[in-house]
N, C-alpha and C positions, 0 to 999 in steps of 0.2 A: 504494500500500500504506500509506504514511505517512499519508492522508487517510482510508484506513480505520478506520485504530489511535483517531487524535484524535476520529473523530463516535462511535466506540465509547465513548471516555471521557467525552467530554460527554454521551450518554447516560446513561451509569451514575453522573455528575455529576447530572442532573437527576433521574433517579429517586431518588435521596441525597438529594436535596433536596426530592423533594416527600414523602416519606418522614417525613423529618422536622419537616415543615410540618403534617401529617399529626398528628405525636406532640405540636406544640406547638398545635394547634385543641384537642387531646383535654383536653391538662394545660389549657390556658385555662378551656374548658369548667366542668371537677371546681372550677378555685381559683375561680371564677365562683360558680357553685351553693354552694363551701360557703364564699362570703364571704355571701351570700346567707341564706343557714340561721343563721350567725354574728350578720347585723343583726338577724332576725326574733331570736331567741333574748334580742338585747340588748337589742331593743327593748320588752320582758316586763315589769311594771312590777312591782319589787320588794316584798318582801312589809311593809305597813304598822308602826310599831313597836305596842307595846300601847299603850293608852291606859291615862287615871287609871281608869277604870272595867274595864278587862280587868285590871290589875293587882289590882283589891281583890279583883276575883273569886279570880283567881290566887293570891292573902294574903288572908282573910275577916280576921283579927286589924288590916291593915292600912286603912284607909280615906284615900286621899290627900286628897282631897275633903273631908271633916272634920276632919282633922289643920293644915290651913292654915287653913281657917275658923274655927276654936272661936279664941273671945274668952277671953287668959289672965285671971281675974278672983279 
């Protein structure tokens, strides 16, 4: 009777445990995928500053371009 009790628990031990082998393939998986999505995302190449020529556009009054150049005379 005793050696019935103990193969019952170890049973209900291994199902326990494949169980939860089970939940940590699944969470592996998801933190997987969204480290995944995370690099692609960071790997996105940021967006350029302005240049001297976007910014005159940007200011027409401004010309950076001219403003360093002109010979004070």
């Amino acid at each position: 009777m005793w050696f019935r009790v103990r193969v019952q628990r170890l049973i209900n031990e291994i199902a326990a445990a494949r169980s939860e082998t089970e939940q940590l393939r699944t969470t592996t998986a998801q933190l997987q995928n969204q480290s995944s999505k995370n690099h692609v995302s960071s790997s996105q190449p940021e967006p350029l500053l302005a240049t001297a020529s976007q910014s005159s556009l940007d200011f027409p009054g401004h010309n950076t371009v001219s403003t360093l150049c002109r010979n004070p005379e």
